[in-house]
FIKOLZA-1660 file (N, C-alpha, C; in steps of 0.1 Angstrom, whole numbers, plus 5000, padded with zeros to 4 digits):
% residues 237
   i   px   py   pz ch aa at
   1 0355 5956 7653  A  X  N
   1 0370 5953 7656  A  X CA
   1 0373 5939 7653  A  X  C
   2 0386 5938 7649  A  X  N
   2 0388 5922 7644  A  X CA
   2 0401 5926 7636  A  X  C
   3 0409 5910 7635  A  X  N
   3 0418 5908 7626  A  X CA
   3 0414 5908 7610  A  X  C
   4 0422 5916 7604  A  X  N
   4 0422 5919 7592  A  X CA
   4 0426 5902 7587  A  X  C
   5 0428 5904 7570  A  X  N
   5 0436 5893 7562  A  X CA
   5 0450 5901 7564  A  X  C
   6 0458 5884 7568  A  X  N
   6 0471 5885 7567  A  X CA
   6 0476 5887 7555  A  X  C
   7 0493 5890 7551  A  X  N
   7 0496 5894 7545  A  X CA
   7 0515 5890 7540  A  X  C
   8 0515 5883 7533  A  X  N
   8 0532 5873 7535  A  X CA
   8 0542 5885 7527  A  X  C
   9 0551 5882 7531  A  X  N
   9 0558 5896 7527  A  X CA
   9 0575 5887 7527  A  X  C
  10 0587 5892 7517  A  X  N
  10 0598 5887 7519  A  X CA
  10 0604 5896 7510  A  X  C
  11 0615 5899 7518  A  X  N
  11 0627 5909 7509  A  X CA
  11 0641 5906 7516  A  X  C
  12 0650 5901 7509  A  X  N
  12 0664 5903 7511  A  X CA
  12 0670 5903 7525  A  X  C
  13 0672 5922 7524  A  X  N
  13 0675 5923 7539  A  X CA
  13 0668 5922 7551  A  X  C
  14 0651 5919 7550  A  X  N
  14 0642 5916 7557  A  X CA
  14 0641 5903 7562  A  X  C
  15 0642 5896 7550  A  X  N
  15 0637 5882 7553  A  X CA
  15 0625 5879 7548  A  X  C
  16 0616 5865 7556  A  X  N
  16 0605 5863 7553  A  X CA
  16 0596 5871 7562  A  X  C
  17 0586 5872 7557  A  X  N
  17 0576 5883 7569  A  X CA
  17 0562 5882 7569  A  X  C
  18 0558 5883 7579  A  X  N
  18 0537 5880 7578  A  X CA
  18 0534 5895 7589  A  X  C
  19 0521 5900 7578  A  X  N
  19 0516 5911 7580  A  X CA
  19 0504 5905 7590  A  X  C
  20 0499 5911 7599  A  X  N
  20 0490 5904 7608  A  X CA
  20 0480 5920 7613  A  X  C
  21 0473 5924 7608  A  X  N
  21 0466 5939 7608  A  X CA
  21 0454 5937 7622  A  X  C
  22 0452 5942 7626  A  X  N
  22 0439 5944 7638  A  X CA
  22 0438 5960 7637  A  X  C
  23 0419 5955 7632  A  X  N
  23 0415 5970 7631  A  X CA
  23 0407 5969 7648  A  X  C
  24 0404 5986 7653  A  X  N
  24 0397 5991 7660  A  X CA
  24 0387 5998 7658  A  X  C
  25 0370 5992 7659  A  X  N
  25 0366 6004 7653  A  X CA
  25 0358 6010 7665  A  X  C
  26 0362 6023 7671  A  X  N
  26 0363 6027 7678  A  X CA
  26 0348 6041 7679  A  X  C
  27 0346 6044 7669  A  X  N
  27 0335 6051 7666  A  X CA
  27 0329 6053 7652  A  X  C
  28 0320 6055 7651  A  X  N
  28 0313 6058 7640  A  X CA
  28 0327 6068 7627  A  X  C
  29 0334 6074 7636  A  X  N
  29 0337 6087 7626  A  X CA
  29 0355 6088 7630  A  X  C
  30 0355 6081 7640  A  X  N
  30 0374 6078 7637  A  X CA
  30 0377 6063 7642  A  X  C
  31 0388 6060 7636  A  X  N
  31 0393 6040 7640  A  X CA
  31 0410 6040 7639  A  X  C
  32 0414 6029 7646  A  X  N
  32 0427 6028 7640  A  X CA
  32 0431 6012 7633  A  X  C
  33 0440 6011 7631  A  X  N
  33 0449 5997 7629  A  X CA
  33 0460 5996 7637  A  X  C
  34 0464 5985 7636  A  X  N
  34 0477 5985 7646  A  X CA
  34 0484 5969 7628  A  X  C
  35 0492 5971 7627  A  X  N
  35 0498 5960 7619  A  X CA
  35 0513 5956 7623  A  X  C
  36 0513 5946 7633  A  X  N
  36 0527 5945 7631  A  X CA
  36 0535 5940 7621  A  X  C
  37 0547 5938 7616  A  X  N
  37 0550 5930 7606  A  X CA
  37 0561 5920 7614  A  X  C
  38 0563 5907 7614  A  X  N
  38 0575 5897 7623  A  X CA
  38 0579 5895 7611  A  X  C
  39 0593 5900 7613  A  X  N
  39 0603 5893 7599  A  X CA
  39 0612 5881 7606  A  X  C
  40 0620 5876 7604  A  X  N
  40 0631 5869 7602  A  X CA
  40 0642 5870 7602  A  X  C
  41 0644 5881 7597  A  X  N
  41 0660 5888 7598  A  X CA
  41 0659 5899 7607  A  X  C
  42 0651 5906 7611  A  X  N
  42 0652 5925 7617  A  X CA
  42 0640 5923 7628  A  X  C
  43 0631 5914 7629  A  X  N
  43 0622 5916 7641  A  X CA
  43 0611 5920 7641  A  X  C
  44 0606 5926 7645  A  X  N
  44 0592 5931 7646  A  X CA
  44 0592 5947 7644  A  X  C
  45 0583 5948 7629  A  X  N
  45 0576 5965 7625  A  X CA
  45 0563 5966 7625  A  X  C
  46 0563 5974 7638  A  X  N
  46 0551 5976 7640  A  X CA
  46 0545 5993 7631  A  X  C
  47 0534 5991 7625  A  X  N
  47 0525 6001 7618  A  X CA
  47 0515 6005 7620  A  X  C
  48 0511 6015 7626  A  X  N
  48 0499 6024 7629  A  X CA
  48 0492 6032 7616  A  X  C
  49 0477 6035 7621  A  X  N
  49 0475 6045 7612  A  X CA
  49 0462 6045 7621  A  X  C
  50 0457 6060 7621  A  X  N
  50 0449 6067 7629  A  X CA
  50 0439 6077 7621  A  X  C
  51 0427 6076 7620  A  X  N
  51 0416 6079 7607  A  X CA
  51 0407 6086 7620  A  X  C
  52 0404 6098 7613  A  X  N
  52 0397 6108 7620  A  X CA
  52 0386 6119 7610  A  X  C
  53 0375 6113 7609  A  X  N
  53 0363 6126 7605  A  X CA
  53 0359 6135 7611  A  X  C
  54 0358 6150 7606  A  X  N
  54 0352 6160 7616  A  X CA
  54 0339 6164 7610  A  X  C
  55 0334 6176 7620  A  X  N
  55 0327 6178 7608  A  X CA
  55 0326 6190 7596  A  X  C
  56 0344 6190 7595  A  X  N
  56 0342 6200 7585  A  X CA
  56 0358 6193 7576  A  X  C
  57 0361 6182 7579  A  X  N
  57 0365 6176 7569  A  X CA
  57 0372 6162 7577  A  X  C
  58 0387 6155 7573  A  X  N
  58 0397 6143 7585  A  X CA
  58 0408 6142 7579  A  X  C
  59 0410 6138 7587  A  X  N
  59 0425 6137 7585  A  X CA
  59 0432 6120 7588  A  X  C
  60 0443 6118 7589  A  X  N
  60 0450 6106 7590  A  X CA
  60 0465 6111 7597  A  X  C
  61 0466 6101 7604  A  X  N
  61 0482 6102 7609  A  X CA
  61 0485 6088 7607  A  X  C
  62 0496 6082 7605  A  X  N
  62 0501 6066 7598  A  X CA
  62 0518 6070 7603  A  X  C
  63 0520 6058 7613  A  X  N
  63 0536 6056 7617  A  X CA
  63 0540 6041 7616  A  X  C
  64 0554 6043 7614  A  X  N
  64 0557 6030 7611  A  X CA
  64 0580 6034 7626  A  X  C
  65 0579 6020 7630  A  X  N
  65 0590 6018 7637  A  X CA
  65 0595 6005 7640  A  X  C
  66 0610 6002 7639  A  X  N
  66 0611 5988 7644  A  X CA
  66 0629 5991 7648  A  X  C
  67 0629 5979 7663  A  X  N
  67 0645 5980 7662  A  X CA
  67 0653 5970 7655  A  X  C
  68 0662 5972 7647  A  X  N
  68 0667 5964 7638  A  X CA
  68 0673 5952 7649  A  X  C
  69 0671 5943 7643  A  X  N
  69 0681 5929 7652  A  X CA
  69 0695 5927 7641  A  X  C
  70 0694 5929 7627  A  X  N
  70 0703 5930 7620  A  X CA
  70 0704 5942 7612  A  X  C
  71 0711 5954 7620  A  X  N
  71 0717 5964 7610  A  X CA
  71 0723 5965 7596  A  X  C
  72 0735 5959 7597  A  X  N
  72 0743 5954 7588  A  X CA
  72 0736 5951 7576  A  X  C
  73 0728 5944 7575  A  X  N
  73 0720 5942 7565  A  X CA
  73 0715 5955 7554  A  X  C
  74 0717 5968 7561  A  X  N
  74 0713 5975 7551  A  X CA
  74 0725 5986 7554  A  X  C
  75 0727 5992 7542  A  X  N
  75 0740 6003 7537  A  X CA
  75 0735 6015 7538  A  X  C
  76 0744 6023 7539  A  X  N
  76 0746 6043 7546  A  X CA
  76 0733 6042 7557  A  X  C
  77 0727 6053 7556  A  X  N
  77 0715 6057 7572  A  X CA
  77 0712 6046 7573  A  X  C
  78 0708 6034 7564  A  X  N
  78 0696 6028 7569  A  X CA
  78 0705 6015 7582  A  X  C
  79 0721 6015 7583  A  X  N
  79 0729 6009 7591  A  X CA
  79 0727 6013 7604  A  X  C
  80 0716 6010 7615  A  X  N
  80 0714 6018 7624  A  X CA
  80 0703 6012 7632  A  X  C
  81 0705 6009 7646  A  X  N
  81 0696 6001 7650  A  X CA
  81 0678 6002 7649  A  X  C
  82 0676 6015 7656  A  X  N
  82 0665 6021 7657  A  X CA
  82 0655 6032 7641  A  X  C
  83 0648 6025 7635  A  X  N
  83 0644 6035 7624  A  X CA
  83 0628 6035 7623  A  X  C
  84 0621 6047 7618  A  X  N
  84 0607 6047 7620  A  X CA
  84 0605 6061 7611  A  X  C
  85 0594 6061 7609  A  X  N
  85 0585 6075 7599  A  X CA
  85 0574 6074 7609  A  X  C
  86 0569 6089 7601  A  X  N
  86 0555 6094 7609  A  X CA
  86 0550 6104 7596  A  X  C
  87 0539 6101 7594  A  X  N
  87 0528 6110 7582  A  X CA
  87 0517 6116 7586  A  X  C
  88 0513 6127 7583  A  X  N
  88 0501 6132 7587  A  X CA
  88 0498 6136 7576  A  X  C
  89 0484 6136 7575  A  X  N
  89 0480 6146 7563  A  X CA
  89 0463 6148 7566  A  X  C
  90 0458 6158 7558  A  X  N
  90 0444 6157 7566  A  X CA
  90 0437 6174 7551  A  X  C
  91 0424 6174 7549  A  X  N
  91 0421 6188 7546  A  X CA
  91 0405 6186 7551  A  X  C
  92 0404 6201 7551  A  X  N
  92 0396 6203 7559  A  X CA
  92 0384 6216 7549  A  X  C
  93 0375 6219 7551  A  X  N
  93 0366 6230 7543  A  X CA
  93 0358 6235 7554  A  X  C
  94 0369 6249 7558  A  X  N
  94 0355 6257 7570  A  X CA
  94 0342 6265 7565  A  X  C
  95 0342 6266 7556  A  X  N
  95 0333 6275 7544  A  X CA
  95 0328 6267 7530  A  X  C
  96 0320 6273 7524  A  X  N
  96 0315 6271 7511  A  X CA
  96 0332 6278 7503  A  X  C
  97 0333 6270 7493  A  X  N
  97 0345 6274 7484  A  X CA
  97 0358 6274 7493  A  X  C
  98 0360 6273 7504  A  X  N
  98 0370 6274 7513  A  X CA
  98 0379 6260 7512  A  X  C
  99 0388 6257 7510  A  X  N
  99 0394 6243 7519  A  X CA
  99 0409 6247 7519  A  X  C
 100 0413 6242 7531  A  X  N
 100 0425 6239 7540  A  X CA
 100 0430 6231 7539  A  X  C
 101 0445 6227 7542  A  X  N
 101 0452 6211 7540  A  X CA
 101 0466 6208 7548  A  X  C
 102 0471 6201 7549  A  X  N
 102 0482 6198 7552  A  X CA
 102 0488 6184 7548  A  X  C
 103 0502 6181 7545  A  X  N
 103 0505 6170 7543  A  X CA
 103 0522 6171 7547  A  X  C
 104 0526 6165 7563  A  X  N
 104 0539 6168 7563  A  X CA
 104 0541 6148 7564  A  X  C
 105 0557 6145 7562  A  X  N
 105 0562 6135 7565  A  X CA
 105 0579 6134 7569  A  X  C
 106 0579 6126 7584  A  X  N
 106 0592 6126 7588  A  X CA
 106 0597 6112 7591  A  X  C
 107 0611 6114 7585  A  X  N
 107 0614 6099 7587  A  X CA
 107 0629 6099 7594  A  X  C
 108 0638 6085 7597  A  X  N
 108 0645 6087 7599  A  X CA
 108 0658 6088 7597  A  X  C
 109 0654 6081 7582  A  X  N
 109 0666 6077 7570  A  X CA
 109 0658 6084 7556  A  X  C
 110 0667 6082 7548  A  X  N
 110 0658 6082 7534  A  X CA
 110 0655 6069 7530  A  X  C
 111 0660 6058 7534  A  X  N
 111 0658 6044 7527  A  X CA
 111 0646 6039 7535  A  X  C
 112 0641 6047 7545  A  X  N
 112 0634 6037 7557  A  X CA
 112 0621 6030 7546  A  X  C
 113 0614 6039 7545  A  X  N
 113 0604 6035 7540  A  X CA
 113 0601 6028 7525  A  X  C
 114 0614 6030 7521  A  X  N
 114 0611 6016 7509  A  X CA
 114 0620 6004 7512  A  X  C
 115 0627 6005 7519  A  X  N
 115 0634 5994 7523  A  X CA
 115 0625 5980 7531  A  X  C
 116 0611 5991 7539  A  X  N
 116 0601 5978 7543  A  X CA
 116 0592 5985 7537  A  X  C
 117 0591 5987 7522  A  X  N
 117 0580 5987 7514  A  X CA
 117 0567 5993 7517  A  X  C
 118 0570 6006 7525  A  X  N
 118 0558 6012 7531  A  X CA
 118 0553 6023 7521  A  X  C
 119 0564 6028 7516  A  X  N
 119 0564 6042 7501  A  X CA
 119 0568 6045 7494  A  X  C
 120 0566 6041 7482  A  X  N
 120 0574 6044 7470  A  X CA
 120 0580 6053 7465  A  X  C
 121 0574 6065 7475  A  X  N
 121 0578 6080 7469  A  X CA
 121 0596 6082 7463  A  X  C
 122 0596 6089 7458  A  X  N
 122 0611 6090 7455  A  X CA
 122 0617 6109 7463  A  X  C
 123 0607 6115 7464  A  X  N
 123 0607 6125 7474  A  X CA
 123 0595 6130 7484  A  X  C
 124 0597 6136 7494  A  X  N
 124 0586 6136 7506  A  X CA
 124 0580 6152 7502  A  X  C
 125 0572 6155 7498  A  X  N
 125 0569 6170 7498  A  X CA
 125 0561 6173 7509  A  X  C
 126 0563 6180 7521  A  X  N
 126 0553 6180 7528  A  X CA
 126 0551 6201 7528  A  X  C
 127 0537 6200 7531  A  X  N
 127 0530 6216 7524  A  X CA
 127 0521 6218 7536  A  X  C
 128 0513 6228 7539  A  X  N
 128 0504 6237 7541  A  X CA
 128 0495 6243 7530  A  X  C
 129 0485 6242 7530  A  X  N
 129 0477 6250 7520  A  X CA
 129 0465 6255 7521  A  X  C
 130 0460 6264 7513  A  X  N
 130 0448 6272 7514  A  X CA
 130 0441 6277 7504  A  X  C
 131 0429 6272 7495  A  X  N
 131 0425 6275 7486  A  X CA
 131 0412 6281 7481  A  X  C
 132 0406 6284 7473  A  X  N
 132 0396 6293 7470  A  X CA
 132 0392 6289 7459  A  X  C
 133 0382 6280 7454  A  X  N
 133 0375 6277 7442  A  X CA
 133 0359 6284 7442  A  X  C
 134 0357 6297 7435  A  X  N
 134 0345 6299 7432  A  X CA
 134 0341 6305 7416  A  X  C
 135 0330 6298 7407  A  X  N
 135 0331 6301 7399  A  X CA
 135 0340 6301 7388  A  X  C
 136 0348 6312 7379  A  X  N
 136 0359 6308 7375  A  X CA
 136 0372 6313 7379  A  X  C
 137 0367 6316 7395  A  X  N
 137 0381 6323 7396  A  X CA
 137 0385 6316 7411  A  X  C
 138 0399 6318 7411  A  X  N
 138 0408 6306 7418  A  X CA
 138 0417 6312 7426  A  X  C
 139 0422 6307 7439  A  X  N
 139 0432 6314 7448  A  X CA
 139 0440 6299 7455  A  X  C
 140 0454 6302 7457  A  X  N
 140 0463 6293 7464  A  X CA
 140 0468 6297 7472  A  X  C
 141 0474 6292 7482  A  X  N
 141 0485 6300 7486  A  X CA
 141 0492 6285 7496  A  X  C
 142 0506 6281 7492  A  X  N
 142 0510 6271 7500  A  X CA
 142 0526 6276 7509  A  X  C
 143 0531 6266 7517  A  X  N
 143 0543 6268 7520  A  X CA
 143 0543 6253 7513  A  X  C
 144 0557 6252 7513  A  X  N
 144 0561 6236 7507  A  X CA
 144 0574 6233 7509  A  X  C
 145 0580 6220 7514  A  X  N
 145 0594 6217 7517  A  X CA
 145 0595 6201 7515  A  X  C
 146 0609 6202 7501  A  X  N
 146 0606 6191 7498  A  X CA
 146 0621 6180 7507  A  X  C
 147 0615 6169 7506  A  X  N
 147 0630 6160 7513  A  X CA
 147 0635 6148 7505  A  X  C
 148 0645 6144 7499  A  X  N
 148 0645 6138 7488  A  X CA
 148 0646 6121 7496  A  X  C
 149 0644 6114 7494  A  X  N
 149 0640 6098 7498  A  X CA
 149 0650 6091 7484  A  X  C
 150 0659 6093 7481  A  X  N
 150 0669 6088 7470  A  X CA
 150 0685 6092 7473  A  X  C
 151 0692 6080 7477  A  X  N
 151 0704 6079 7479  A  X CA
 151 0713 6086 7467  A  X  C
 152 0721 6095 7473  A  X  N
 152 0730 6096 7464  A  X CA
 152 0726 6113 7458  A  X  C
 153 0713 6118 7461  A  X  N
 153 0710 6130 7458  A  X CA
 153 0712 6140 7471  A  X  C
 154 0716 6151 7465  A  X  N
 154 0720 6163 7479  A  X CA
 154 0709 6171 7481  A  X  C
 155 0705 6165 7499  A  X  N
 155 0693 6171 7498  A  X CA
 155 0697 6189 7498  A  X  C
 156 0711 6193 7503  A  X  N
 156 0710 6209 7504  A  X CA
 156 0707 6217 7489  A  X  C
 157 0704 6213 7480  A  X  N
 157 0699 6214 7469  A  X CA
 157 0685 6215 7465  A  X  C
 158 0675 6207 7478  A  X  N
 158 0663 6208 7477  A  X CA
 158 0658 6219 7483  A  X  C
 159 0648 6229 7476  A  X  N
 159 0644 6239 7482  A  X CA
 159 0629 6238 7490  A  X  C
 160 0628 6250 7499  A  X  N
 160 0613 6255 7506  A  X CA
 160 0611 6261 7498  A  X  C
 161 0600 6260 7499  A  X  N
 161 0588 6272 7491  A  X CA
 161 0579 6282 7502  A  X  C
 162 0580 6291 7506  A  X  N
 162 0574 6302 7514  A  X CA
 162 0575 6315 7508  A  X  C
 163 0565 6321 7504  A  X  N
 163 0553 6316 7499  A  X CA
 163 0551 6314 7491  A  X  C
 164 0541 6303 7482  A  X  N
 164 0539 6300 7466  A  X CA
 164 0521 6305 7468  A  X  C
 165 0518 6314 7461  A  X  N
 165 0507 6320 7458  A  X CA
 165 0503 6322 7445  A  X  C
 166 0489 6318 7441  A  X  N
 166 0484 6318 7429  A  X CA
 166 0472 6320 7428  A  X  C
 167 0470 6330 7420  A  X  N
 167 0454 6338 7420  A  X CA
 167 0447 6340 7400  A  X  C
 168 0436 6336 7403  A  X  N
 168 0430 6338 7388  A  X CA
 168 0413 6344 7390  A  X  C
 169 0415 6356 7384  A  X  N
 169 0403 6363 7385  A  X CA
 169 0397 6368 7372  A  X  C
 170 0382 6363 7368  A  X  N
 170 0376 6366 7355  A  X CA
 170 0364 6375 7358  A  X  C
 171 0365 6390 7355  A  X  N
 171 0360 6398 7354  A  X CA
 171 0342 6395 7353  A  X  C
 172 0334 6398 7358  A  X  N
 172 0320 6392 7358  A  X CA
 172 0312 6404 7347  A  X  C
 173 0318 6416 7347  A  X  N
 173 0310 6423 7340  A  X CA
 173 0321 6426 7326  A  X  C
 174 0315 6424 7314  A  X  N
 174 0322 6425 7301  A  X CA
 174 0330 6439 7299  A  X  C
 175 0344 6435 7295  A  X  N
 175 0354 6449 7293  A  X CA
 175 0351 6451 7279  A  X  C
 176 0346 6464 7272  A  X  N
 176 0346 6466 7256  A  X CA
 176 0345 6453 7249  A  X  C
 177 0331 6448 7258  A  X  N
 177 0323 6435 7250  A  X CA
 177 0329 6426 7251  A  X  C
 178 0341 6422 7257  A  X  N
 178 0351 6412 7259  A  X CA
 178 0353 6408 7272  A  X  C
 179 0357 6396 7275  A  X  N
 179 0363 6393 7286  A  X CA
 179 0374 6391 7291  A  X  C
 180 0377 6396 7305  A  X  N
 180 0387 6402 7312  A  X CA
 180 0389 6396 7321  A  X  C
 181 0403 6391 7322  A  X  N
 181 0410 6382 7336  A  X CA
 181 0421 6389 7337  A  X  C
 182 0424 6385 7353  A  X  N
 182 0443 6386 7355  A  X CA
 182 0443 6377 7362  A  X  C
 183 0458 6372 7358  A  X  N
 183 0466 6361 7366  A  X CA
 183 0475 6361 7367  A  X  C
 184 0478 6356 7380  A  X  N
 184 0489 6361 7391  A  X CA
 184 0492 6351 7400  A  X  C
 185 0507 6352 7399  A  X  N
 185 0510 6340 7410  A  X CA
 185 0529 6349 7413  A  X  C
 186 0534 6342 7428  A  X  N
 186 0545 6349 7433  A  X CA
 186 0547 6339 7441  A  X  C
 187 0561 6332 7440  A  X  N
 187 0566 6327 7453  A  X CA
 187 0582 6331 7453  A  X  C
 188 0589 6324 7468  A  X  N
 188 0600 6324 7469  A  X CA
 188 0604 6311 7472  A  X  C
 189 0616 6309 7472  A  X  N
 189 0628 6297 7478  A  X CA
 189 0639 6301 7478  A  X  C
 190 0636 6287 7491  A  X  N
 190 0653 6289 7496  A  X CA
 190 0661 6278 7493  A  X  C
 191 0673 6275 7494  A  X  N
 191 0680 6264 7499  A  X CA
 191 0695 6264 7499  A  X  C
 192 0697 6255 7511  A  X  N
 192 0711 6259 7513  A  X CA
 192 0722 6259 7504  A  X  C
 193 0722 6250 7492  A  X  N
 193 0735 6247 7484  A  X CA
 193 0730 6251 7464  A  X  C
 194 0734 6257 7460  A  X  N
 194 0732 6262 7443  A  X CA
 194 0728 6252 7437  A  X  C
 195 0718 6251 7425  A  X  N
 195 0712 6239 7421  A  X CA
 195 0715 6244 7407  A  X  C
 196 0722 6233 7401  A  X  N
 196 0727 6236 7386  A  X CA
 196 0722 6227 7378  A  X  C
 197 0710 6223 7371  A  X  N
 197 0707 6212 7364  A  X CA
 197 0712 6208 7352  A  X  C
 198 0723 6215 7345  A  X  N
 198 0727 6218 7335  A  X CA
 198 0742 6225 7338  A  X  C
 199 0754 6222 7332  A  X  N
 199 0766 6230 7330  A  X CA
 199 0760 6244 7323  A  X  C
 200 0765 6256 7330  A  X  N
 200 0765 6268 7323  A  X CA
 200 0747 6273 7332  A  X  C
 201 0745 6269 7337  A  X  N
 201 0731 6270 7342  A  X CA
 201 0729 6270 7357  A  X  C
 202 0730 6285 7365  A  X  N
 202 0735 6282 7383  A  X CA
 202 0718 6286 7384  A  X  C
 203 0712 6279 7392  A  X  N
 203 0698 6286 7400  A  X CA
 203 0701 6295 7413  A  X  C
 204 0713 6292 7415  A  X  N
 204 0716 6299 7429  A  X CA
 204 0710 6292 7441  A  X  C
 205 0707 6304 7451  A  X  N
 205 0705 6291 7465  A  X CA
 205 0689 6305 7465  A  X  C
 206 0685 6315 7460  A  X  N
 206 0677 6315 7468  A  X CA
 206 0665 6325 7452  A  X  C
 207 0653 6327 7453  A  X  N
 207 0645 6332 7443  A  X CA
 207 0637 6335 7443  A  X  C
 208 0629 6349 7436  A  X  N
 208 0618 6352 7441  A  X CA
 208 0613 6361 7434  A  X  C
 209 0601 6356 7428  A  X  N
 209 0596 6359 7415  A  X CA
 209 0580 6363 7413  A  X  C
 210 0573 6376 7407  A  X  N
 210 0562 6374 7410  A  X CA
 210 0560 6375 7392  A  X  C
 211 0545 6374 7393  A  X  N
 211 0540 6370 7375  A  X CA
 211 0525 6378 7376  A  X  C
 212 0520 6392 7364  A  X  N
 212 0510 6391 7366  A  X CA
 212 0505 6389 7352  A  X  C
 213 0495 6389 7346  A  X  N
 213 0488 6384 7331  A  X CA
 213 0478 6387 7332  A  X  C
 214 0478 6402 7323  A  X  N
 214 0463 6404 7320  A  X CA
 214 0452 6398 7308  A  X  C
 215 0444 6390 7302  A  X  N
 215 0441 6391 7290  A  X CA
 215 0429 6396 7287  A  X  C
 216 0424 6399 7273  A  X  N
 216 0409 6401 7270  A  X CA
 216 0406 6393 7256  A  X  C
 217 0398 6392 7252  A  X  N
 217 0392 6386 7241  A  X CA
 217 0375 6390 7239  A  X  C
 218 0373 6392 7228  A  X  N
 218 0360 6389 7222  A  X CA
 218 0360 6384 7212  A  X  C
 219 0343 6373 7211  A  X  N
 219 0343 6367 7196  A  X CA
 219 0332 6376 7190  A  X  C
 220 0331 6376 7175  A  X  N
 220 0324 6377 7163  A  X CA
 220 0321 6368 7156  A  X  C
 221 0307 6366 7152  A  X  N
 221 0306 6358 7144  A  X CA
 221 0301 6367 7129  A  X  C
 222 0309 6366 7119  A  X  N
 222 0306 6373 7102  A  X CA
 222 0286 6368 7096  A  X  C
 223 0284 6374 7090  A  X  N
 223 0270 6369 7083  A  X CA
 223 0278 6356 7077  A  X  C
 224 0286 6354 7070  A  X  N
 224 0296 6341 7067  A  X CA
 224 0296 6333 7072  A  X  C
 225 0291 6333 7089  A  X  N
 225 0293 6319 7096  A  X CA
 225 0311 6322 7100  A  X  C
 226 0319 6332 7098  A  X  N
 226 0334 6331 7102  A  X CA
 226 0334 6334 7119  A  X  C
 227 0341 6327 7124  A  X  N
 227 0341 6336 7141  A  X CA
 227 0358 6339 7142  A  X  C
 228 0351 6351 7147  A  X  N
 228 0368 6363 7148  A  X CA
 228 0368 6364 7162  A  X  C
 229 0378 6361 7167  A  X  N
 229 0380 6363 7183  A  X CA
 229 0394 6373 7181  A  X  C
 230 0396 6384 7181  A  X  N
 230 0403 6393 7186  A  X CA
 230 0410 6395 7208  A  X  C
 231 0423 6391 7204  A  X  N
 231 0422 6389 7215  A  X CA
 231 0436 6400 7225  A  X  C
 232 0439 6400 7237  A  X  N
 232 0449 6413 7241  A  X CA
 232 0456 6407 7248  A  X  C
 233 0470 6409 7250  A  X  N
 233 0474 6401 7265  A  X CA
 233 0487 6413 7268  A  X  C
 234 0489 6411 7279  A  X  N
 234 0496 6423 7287  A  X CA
 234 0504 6408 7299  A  X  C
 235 0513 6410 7296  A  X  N
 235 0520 6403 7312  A  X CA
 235 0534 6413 7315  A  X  C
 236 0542 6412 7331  A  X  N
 236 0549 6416 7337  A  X CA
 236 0555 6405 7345  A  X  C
 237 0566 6400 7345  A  X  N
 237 0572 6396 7352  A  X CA
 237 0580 6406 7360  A  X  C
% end
């Protein structure tokens, strides 16, 4: 445990600022930080972040909050005394080929977090997920909800995803000497307001679509040295 290297920091509506970090190390297998930031203009942001190993995989939780001393200083949400975020994210593997995940993030504004230079992101996607890697064949299955972190965009235009599923399966024993997959994937969304990326072009507010693809192929090789791959494909939307 000990103080980190500081860290000098200065922006506009912030001011001048020194990052001052104290790690904890608390166990072998989880620790935190505490970083506050003292600005000049807005006061003290204080920053957490919380590191945890299991033993089947870890995760992280990282917050950030400060009360503004000068509001004014910043335009639309971010005019407001009290503002802070909270992130978790973490995956985990209970099984051989198995892994789990999560990644949500809540904040209080859209500006919060680049305004004190915590995230660049330009949107927050936070998900659930579940996957299956064995061999060559593959399984997904997520929820997903995105939140846009960019002034001036409507977030009721941004959609949920429940459920986005995606599966690819390659047949182990040869179809008429060839090989044989299907792939397949189905989600839905919602959201509250029509998303038109284009005049003449409505996505509507809500959609729900599945996909499946069968293919086969075999190769030949001629006394020639030619290779012929004859190949099939079947899909259904």
């Amino acid at each position: 445990s000990g103080f980190l290297i500081p860290n000098l920091r200065y922006k506009k509506r912030f001011g001048a600022g020194v990052e001052i970090p104290y790690f904890f190390n608390l166990a072998p297998n989880y620790d935190a930080t505490l970083t506050p930031l003292v600005t000049t203009e807005q006061g003290v942001l204080l920053k957490t972040e919380w590191r945890h190993r299991t033993r089947k995989g870890s995760y992280k939780v990282e917050g950030a909050g400060i009360y503004q001393l000068s509001p004014d200083n910043f335009d639309g949400a971010g005019d407001t005394s009290w503002r802070g975020a909270v992130r978790a994210e973490g995956e985990f593997k209970p099984r051989e080929h198995w892994t789990y995940g999560f990644d949500g993030t809540l904040t209080s504004d859209r500006k919060f977090l680049d305004d004190y230079d915590i995230d660049d992101r330009d949107e927050a996607v936070s998900q659930v997920y579940l996957t299956n890697l064995e061999g060559r064949n593959y399984f997904s299955a997520q929820a997903l909800h995105f939140k846009t972190l960019t002034e001036g965009e409507d977030q009721d235009q941004l959609p949920y995803a429940l459920p986005y599923i995606q599966h690819s399966y390659v047949f182990d024993t040869p179809v008429l000497g060839g090989e044989f997959g299907i792939d397949s994937s189905v989600y839905n969304l919602s959201r509250d307001d029509a998303f038109s990326p284009f005049p003449g072009v409505d996505l509507g507010t809500d959609q729900t679509r599945a996909v499946a693809d069968m293919h086969w192929q075999r190769q030949f090789v001629t006394g020639m040295g030619h290779l012929v791959t004859p190949f099939a494909r079947l899909r259904a939307d």
